[in-house]
N, CA, C and O atoms as CSV, one atom per row, in Angstrom:
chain,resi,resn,atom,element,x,y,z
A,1,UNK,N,N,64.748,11.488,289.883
A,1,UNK,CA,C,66.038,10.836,290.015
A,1,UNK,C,C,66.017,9.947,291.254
A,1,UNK,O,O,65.600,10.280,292.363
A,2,UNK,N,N,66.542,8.736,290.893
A,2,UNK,CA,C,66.667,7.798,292.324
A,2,UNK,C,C,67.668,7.665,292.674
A,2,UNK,O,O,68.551,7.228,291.936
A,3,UNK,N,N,67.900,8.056,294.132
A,3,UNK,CA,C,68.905,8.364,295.321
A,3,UNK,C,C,69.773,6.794,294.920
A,3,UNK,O,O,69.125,5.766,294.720
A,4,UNK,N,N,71.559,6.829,294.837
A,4,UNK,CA,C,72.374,5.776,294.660
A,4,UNK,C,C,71.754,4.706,295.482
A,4,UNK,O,O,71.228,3.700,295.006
A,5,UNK,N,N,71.862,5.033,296.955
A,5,UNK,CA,C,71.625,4.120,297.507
A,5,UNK,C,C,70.256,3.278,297.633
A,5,UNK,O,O,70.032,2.447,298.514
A,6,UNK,N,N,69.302,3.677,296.498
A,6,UNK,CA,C,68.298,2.693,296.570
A,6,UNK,C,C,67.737,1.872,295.474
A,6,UNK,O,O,66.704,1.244,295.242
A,7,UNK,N,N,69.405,2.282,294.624
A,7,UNK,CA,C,69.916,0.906,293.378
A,7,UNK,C,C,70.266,-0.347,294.401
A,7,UNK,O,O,71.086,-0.281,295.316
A,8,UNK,N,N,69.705,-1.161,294.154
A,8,UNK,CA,C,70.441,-3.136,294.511
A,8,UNK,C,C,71.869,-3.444,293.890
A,8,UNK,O,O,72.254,-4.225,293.019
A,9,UNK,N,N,72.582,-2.378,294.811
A,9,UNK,CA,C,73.965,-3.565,293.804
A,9,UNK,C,C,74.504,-4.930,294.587
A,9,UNK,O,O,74.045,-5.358,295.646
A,10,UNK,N,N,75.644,-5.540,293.773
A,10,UNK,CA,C,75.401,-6.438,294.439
A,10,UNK,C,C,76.474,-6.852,295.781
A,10,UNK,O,O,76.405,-6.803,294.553
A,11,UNK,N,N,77.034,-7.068,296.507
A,11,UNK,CA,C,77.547,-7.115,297.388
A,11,UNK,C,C,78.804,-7.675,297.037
A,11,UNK,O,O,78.861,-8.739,296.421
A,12,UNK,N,N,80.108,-6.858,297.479
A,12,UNK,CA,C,81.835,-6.942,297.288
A,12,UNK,C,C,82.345,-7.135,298.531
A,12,UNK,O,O,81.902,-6.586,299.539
A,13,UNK,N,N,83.337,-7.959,298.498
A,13,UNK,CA,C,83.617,-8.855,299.248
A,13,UNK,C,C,84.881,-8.229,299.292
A,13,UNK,O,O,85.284,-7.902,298.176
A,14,UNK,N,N,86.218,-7.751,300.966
A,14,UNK,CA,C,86.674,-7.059,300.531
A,14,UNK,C,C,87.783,-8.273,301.768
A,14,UNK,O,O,87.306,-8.887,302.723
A,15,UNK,N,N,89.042,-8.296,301.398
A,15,UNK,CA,C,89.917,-9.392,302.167
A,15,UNK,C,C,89.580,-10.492,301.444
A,15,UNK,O,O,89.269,-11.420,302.189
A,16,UNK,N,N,89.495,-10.854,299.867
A,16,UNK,CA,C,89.588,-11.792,299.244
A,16,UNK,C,C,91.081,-12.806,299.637
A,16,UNK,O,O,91.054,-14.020,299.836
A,17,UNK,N,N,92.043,-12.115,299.666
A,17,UNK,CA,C,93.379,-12.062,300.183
A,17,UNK,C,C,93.113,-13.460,301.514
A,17,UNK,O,O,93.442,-14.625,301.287
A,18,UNK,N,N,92.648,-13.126,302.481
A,18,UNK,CA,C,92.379,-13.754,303.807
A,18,UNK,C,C,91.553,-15.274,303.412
A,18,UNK,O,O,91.782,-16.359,303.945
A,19,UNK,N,N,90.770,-15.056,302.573
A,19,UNK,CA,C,90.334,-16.430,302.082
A,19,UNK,C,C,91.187,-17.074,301.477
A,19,UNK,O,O,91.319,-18.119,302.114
A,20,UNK,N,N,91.987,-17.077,300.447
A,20,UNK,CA,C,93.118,-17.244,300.028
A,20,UNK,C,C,94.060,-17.972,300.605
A,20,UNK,O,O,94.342,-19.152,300.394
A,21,UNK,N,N,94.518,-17.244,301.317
A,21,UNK,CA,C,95.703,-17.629,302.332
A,21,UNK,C,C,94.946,-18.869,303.073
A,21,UNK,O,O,95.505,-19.942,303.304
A,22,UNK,N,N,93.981,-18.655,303.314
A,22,UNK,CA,C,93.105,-19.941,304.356
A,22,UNK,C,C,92.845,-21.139,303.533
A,22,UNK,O,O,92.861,-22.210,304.140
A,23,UNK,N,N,92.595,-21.161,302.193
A,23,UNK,CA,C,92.322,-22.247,301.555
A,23,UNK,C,C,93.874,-22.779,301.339
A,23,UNK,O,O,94.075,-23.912,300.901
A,24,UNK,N,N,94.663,-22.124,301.585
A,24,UNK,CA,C,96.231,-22.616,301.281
A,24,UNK,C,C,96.635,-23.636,301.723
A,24,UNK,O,O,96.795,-24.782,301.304
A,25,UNK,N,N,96.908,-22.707,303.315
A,25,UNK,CA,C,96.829,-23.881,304.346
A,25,UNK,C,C,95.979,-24.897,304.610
A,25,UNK,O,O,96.346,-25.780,305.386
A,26,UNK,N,N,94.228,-24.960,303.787
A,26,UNK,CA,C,93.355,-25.596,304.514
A,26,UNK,C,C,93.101,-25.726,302.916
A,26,UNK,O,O,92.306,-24.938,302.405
A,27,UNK,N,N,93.962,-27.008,301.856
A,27,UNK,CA,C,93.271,-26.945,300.369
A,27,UNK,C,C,91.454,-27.566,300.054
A,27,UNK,O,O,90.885,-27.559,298.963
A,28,UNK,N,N,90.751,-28.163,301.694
A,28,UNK,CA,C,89.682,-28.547,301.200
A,28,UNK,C,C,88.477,-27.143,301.759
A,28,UNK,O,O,87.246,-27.133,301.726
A,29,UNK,N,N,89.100,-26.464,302.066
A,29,UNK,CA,C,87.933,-25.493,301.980
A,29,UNK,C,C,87.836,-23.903,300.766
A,29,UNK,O,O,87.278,-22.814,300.639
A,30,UNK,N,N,88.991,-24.970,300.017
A,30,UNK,CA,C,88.958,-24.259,299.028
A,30,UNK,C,C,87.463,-23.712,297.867
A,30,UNK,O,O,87.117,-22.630,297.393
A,31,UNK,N,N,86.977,-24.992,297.803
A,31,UNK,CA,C,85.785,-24.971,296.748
A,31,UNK,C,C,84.909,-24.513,297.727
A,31,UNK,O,O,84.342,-23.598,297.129
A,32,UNK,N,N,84.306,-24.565,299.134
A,32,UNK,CA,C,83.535,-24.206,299.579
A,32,UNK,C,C,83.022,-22.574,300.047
A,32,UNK,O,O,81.975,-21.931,300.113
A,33,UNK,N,N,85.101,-22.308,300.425
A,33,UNK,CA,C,84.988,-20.431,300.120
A,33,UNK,C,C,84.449,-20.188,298.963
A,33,UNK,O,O,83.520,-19.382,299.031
A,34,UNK,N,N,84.698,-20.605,297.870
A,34,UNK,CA,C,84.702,-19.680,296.999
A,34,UNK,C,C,83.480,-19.900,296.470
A,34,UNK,O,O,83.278,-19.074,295.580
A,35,UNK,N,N,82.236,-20.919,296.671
A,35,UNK,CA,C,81.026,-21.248,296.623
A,35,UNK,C,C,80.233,-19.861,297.100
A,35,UNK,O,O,79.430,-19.062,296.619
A,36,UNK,N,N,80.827,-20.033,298.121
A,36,UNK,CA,C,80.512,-19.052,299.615
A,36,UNK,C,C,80.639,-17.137,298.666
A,36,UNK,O,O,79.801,-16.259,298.461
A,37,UNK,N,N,82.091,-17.267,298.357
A,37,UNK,CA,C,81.970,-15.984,297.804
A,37,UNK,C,C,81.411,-15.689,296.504
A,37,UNK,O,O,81.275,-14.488,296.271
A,38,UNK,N,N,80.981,-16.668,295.413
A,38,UNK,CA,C,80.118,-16.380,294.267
A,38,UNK,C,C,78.660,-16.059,294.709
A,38,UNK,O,O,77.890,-15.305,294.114
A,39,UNK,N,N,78.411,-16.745,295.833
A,39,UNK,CA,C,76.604,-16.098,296.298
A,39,UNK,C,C,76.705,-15.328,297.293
A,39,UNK,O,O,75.663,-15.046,297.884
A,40,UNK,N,N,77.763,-14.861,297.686
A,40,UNK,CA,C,77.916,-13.604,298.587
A,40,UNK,C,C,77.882,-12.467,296.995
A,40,UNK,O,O,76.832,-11.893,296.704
A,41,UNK,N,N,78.760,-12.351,296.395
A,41,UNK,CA,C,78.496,-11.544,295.350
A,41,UNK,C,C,77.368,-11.383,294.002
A,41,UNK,O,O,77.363,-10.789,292.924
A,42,UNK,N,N,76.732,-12.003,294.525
A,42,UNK,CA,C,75.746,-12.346,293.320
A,42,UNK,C,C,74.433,-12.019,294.227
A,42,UNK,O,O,73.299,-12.088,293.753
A,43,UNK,N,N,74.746,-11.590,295.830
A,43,UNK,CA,C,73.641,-10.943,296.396
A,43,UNK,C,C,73.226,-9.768,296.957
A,43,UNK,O,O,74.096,-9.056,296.455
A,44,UNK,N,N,72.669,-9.134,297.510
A,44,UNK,CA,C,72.052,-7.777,297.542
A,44,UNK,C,C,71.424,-7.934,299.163
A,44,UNK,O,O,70.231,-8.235,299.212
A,45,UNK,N,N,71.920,-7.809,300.071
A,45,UNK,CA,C,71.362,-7.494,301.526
A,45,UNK,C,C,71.042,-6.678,302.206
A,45,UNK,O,O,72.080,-6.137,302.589
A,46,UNK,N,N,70.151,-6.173,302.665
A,46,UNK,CA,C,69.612,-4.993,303.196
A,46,UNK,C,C,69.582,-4.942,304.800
A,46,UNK,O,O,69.613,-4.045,305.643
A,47,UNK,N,N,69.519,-6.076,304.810
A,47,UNK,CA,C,69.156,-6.232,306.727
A,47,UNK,C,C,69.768,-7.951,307.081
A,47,UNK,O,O,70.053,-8.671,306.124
A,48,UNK,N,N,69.899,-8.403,308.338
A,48,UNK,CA,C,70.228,-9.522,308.397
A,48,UNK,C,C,69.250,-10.223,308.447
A,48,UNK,O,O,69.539,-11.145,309.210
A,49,UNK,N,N,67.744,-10.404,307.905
A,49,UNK,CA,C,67.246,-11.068,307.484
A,49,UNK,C,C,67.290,-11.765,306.378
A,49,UNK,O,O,66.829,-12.881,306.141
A,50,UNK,N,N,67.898,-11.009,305.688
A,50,UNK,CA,C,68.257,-11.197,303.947
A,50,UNK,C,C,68.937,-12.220,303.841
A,50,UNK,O,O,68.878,-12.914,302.827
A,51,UNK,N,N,69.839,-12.553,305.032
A,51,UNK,CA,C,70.954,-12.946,305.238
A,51,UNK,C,C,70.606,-15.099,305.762
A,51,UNK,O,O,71.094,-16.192,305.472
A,52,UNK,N,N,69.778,-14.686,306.411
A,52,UNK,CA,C,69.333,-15.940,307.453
A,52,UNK,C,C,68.276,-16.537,306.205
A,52,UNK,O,O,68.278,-17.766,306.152
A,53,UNK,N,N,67.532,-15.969,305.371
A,53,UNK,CA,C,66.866,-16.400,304.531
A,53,UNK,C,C,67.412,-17.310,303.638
A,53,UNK,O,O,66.855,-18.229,303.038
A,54,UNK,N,N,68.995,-16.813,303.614
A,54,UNK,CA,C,69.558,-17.823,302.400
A,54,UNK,C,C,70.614,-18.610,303.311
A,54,UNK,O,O,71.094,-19.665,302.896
A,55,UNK,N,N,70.979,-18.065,304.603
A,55,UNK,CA,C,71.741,-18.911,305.039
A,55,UNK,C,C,71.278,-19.218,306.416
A,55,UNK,O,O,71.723,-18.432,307.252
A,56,UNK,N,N,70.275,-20.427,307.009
A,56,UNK,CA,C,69.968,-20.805,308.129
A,56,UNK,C,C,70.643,-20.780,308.741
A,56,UNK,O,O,70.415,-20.020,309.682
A,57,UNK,N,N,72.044,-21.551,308.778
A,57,UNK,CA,C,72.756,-21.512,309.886
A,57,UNK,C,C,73.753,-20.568,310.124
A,57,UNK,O,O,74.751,-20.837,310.792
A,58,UNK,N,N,73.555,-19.525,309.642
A,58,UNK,CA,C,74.591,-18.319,310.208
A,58,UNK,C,C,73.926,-17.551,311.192
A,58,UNK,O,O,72.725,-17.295,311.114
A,59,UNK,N,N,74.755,-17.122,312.241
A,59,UNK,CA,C,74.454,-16.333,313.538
A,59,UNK,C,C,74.683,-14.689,312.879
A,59,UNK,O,O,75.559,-14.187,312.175
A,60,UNK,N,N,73.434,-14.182,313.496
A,60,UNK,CA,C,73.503,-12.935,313.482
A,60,UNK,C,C,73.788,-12.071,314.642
A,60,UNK,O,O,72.979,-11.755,315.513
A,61,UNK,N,N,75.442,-11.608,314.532
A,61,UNK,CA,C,75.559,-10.511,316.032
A,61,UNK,C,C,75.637,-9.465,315.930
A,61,UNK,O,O,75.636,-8.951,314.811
A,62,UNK,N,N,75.772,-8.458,317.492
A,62,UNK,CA,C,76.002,-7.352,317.084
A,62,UNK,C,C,76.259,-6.791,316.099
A,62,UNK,O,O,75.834,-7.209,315.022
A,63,UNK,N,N,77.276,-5.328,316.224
A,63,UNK,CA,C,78.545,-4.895,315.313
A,63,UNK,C,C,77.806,-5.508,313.856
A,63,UNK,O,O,78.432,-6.203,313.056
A,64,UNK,N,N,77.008,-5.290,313.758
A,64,UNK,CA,C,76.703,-5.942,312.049
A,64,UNK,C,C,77.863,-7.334,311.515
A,64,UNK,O,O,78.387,-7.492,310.413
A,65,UNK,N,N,77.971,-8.140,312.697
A,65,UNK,CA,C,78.838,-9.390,312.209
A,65,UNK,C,C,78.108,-10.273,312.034
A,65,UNK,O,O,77.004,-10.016,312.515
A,66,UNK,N,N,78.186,-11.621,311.378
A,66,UNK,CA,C,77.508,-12.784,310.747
A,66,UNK,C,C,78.999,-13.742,310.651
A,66,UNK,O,O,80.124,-13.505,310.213
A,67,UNK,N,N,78.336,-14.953,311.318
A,67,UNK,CA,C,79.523,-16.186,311.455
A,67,UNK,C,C,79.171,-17.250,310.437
A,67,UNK,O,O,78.338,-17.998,310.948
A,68,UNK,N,N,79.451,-17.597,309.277
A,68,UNK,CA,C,78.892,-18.888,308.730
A,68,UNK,C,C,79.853,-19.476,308.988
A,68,UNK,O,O,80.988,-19.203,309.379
A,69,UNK,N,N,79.113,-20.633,308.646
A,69,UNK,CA,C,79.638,-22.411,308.474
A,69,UNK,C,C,80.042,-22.711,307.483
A,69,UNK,O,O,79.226,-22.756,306.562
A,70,UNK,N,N,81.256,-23.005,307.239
A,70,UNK,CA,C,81.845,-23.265,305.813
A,70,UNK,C,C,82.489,-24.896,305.496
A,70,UNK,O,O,83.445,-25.305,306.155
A,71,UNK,N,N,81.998,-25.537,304.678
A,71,UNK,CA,C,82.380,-26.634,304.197
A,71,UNK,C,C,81.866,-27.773,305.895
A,71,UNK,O,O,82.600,-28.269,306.750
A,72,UNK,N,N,80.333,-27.797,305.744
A,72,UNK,CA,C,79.497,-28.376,306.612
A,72,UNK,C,C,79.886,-27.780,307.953
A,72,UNK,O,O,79.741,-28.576,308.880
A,73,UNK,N,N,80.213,-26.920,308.194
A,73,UNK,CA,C,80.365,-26.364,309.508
A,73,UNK,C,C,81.609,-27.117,309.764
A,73,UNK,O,O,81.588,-27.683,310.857
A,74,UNK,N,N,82.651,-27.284,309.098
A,74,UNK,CA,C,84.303,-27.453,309.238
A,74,UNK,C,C,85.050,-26.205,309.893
A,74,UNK,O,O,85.856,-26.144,310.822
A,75,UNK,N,N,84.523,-25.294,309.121
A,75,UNK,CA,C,85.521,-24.475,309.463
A,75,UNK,C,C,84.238,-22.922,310.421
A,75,UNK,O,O,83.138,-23.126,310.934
A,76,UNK,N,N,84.909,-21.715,310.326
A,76,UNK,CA,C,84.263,-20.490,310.517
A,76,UNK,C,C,84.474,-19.456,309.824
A,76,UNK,O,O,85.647,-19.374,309.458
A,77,UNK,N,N,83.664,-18.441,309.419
A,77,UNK,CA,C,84.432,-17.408,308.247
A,77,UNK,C,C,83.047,-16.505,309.312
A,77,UNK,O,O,81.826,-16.656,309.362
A,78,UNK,N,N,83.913,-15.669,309.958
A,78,UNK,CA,C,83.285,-14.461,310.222
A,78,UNK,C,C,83.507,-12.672,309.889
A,78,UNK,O,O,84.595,-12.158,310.150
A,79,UNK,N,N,82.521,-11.954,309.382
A,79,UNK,CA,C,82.216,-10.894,308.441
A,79,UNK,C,C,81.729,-9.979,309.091
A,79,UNK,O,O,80.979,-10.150,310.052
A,80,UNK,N,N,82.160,-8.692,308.570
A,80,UNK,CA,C,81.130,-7.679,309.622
A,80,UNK,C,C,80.496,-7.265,307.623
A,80,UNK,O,O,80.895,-7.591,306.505
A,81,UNK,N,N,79.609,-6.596,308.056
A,81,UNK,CA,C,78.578,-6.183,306.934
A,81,UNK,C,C,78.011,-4.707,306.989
A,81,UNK,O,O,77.193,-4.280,307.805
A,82,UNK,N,N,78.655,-3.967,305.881
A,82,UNK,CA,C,78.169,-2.798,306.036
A,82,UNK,C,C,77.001,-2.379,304.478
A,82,UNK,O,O,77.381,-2.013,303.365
A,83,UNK,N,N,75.652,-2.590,304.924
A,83,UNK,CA,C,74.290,-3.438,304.375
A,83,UNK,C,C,74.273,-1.945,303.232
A,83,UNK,O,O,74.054,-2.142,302.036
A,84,UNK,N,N,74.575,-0.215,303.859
A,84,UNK,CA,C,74.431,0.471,302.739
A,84,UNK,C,C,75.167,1.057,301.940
A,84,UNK,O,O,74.959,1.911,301.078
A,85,UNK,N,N,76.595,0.205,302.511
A,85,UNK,CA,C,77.467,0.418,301.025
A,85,UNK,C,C,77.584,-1.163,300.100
A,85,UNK,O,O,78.426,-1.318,299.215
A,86,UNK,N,N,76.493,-2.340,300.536
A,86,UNK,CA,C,76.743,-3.576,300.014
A,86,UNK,C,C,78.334,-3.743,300.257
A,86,UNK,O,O,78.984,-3.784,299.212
A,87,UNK,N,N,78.980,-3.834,301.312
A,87,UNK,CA,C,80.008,-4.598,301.459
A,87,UNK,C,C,80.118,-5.725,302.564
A,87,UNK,O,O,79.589,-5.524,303.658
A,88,UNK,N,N,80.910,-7.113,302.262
A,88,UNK,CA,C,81.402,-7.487,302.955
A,88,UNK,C,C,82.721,-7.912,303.573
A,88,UNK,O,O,83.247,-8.828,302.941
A,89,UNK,N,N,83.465,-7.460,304.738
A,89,UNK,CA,C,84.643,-7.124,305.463
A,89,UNK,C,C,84.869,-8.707,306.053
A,89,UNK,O,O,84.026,-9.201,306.803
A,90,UNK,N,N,85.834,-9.296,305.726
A,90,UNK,CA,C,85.993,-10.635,306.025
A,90,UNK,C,C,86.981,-10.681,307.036
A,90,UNK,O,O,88.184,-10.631,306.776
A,91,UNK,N,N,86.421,-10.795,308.425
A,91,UNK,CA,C,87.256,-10.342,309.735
A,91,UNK,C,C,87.716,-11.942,310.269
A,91,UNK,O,O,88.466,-11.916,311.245
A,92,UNK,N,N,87.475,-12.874,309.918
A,92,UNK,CA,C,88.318,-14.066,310.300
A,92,UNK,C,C,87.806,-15.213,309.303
A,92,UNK,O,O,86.716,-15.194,308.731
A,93,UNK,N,N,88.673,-16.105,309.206
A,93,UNK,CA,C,88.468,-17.315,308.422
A,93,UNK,C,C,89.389,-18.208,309.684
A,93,UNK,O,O,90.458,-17.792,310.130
A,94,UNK,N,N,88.775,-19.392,310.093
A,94,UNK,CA,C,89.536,-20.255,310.883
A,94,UNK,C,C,88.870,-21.762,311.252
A,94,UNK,O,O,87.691,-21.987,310.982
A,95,UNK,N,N,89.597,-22.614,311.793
A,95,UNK,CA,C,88.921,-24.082,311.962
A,95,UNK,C,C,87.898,-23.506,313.877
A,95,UNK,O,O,87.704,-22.483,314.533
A,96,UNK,N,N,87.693,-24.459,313.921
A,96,UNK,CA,C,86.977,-24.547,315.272
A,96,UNK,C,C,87.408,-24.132,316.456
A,96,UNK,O,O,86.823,-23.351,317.207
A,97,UNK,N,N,88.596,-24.737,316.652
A,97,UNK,CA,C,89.607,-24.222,317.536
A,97,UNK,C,C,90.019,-22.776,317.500
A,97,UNK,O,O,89.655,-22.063,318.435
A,98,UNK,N,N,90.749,-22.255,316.511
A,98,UNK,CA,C,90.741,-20.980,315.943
A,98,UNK,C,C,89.863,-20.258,316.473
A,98,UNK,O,O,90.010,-19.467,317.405
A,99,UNK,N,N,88.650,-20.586,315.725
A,99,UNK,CA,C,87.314,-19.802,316.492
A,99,UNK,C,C,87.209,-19.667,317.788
A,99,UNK,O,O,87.267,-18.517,318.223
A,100,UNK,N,N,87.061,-20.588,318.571
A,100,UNK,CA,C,86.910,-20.904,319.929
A,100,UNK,C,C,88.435,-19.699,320.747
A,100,UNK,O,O,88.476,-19.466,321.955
A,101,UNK,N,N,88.999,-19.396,320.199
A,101,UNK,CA,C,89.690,-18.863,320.815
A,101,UNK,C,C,89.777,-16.552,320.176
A,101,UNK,O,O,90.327,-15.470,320.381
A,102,UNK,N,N,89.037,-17.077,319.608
A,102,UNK,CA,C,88.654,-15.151,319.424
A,102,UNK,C,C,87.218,-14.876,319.678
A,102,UNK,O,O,86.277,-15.668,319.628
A,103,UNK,N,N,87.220,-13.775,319.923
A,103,UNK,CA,C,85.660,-13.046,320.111
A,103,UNK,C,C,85.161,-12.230,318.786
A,103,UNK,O,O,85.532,-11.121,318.402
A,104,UNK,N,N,84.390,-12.947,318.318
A,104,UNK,CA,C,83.788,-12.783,316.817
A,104,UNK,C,C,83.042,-11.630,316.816
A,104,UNK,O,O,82.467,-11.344,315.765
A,105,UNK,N,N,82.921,-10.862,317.825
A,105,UNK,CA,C,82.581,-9.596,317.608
A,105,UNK,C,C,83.047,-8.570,317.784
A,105,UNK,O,O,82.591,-7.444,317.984
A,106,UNK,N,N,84.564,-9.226,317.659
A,106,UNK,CA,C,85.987,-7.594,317.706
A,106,UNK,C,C,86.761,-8.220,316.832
A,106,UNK,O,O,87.326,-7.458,316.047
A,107,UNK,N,N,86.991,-9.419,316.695
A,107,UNK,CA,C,87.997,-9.775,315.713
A,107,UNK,C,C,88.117,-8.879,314.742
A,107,UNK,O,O,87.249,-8.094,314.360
A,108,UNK,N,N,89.468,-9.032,314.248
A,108,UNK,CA,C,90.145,-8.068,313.088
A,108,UNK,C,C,91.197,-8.871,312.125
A,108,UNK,O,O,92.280,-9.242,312.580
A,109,UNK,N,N,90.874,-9.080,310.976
A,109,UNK,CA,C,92.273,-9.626,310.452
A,109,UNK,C,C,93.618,-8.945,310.331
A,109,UNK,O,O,93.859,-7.843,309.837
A,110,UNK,N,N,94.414,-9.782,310.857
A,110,UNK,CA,C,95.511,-9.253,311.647
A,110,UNK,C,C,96.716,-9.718,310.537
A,110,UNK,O,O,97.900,-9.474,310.772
């Protein structure tokens, strides 16, 4: 018998809600979230290598967080990642400014 956790499922995305609300206010990063969240769910990560392989320009920090660049590096969508239950926790979505003013490795959606 093989132990759950060493099935590949594929990775759930959890604060769909928070993207949402962000493409509202912000209708051109609409197509690019949700780009963003069809190959977030359609993938399987084990480590943050997995991660940098498909996405060069995302920073890998502490706290198991990862910052991408969304819609050419317009905006920021930062995630914490918990790699052995395949989830991802969507702890901020914001423009530059936004960003520039939280610490992406405590942020919490609030």
């Amino acid at each position: 018998m093989i132990p759950f956790w060493d099935y590949r499922l594929p990775m759930r995305v959890i604060a769909v809600s928070a993207l949402r609300a962000f493409w509202t206010r912000h209708p051109d990063a609409e197509q690019p979230l949700k780009a963003w969240y069809e190959e977030v769910t359609g993938a399987s990560w084990a480590q943050p290598a997995d991660i940098k392989a498909r996405y060069r320009s995302a920073s890998v920090l502490k706290n198991r967080r990862v910052i991408f660049n969304i819609k050419g590096n317009d905006y920021r969508l930062v995630v914490g990642i918990a790699y052995k239950l395949q989830v991802v926790y969507v702890k901020f979505v914001g423009t530059h400014k936004e960003y520039d003013a939280i610490d992406a490795e405590t942020v919490e959606m609030g």
